[in-house]
mmCIF file of the C-alpha atoms, coordinates in Angstrom:
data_MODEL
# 
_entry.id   MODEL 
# 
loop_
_atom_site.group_PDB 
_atom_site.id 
_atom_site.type_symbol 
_atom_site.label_atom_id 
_atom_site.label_alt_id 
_atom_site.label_comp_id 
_atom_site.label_asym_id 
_atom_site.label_entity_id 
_atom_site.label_seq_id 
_atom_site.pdbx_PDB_ins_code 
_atom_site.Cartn_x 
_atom_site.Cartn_y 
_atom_site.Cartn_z 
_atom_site.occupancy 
_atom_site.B_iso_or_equiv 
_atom_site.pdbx_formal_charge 
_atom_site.auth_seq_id 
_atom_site.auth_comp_id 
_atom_site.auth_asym_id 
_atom_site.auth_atom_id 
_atom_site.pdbx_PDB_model_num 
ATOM 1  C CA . UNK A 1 1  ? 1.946   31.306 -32.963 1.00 0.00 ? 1  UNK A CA 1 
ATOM 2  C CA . UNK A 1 2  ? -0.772  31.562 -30.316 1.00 0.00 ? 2  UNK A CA 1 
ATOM 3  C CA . UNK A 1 3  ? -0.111  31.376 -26.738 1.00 0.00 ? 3  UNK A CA 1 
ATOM 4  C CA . UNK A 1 4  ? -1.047  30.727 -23.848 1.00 0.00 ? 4  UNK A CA 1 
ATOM 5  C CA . UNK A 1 5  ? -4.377  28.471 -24.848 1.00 0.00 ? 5  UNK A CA 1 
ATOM 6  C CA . UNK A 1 6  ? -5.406  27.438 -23.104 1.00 0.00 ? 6  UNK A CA 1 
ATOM 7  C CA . UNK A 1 7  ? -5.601  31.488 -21.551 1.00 0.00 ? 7  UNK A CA 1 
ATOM 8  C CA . UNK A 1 8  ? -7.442  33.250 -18.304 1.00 0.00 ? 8  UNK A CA 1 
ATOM 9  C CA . UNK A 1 9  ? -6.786  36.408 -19.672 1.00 0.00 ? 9  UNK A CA 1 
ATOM 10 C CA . UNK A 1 10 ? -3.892  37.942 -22.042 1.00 0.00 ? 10 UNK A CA 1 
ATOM 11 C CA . UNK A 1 11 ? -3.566  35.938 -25.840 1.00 0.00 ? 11 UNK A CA 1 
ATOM 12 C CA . UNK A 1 12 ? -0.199  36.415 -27.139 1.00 0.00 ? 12 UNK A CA 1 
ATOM 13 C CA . UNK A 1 13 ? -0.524  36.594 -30.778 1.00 0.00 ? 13 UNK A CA 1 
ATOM 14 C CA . UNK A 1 14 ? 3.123   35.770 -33.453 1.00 0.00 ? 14 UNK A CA 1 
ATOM 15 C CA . UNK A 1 15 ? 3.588   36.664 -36.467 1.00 0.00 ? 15 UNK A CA 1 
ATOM 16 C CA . UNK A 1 16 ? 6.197   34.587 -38.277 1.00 0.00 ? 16 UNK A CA 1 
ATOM 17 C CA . UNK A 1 17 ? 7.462   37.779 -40.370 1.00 0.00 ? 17 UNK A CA 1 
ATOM 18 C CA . UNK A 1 18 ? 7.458   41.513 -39.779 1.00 0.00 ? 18 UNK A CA 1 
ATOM 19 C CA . UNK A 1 19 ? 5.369   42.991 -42.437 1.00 0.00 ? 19 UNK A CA 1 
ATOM 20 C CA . UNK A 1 20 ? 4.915   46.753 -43.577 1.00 0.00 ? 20 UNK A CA 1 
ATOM 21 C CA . UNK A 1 21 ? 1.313   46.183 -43.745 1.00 0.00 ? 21 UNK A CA 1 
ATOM 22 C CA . UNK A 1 22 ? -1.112  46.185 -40.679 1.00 0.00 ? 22 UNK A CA 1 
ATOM 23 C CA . UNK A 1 23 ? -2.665  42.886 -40.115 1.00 0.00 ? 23 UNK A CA 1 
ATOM 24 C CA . UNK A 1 24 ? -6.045  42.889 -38.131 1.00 0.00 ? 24 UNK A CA 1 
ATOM 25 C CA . UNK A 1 25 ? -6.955  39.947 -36.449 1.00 0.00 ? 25 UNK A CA 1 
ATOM 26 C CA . UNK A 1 26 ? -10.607 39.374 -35.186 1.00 0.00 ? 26 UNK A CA 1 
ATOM 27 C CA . UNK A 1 27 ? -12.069 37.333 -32.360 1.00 0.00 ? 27 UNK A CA 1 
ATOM 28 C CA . UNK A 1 28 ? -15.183 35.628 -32.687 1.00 0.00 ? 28 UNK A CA 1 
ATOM 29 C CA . UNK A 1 29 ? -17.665 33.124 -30.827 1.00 0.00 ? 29 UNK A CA 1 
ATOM 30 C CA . UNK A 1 30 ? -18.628 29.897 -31.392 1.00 0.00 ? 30 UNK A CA 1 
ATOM 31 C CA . UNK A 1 31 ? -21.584 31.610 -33.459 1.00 0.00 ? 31 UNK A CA 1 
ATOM 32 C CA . UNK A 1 32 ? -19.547 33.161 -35.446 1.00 0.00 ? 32 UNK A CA 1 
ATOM 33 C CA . UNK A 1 33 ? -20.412 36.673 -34.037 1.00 0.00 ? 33 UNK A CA 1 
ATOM 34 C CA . UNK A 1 34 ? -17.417 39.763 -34.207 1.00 0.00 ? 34 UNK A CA 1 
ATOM 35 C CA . UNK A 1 35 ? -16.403 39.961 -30.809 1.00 0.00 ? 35 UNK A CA 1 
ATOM 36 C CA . UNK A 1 36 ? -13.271 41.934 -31.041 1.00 0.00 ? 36 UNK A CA 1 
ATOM 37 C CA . UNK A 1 37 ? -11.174 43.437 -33.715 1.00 0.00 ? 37 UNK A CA 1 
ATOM 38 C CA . UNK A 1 38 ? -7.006  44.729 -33.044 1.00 0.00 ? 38 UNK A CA 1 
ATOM 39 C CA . UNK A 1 39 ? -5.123  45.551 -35.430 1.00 0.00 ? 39 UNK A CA 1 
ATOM 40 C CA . UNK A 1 40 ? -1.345  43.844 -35.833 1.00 0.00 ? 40 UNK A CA 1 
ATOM 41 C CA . UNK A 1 41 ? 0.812   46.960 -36.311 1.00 0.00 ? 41 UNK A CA 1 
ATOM 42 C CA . UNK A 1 42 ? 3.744   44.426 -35.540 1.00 0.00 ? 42 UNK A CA 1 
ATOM 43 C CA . UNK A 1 43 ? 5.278   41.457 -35.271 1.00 0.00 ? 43 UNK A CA 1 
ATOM 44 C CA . UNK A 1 44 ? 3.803   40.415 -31.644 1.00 0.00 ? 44 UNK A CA 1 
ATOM 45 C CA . UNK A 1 45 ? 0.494   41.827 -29.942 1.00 0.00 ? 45 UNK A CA 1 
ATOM 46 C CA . UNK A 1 46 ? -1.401  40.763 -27.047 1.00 0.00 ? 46 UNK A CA 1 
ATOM 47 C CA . UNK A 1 47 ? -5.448  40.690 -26.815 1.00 0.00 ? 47 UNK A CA 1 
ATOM 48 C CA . UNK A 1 48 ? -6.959  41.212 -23.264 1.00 0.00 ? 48 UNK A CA 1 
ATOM 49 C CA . UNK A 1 49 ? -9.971  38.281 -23.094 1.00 0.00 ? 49 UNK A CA 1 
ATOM 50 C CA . UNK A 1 50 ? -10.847 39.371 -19.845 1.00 0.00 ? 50 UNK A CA 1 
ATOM 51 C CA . UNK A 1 51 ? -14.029 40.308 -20.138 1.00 0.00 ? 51 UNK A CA 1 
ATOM 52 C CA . UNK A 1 52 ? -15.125 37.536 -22.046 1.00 0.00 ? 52 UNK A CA 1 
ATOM 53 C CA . UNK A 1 53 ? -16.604 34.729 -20.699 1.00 0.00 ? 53 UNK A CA 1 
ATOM 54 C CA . UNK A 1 54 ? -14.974 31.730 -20.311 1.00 0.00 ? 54 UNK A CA 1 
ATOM 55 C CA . UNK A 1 55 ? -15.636 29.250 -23.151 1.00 0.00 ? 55 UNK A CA 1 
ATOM 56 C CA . UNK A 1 56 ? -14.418 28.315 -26.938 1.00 0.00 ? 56 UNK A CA 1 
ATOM 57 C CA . UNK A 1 57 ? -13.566 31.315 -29.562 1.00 0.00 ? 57 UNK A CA 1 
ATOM 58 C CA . UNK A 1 58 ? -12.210 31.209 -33.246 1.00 0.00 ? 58 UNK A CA 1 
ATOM 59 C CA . UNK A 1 59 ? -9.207  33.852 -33.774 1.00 0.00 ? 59 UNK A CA 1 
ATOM 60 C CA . UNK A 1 60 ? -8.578  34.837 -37.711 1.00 0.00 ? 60 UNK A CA 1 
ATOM 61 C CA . UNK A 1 61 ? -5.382  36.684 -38.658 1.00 0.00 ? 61 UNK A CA 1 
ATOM 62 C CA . UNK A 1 62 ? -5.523  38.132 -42.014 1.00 0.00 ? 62 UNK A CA 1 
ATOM 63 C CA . UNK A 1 63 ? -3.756  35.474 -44.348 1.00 0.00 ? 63 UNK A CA 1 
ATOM 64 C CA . UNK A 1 64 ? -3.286  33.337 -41.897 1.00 0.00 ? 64 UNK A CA 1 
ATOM 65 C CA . UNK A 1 65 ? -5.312  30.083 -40.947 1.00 0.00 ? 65 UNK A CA 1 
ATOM 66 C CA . UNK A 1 66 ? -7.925  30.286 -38.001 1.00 0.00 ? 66 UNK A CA 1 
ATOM 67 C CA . UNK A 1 67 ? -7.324  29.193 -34.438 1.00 0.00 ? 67 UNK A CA 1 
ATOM 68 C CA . UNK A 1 68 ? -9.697  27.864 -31.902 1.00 0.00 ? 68 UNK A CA 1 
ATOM 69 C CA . UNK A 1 69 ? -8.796  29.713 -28.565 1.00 0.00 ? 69 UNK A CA 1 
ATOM 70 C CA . UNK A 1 70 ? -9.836  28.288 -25.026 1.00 0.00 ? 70 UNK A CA 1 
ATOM 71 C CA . UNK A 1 71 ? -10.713 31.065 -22.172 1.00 0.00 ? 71 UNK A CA 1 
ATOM 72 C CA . UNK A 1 72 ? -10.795 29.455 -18.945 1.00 0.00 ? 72 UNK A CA 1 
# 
């Protein structure tokens, strides 16, 4: 689960399970450029998009499916 999107600023990111691994999930543009990279040490994180500019991004979680994020 991904919420708020659309965001202005802080991207809650859940995990459905707690794992033992660490997860890392990655932000990219529209271009498919790296923009960020955080690693999941847990079952909920936050990523600050604050400096980004507003517009469309594609958030991957490792083993998980992709999800377009909207920064307004």
């Amino acid at each position: 689960r991904v919420f708020p999107n659309p965001t202005t600023d802080l991207l809650t990111i859940e995990l459905p399970q707690t794992s033992s691994q660490i997860l890392h999930c990655i932000l990219y543009d529209l271009y498919g450029r790296k923009l960020m990279t955080q690693p999941l040490s847990q079952s909920s994180a936050q990523l600050n998009l604050q400096t980004l500019p507003s517009g469309v991004y594609l958030l991957e979680v490792e083993g998980f499916k992709s999800v377009k994020i909207v920064k307004e």
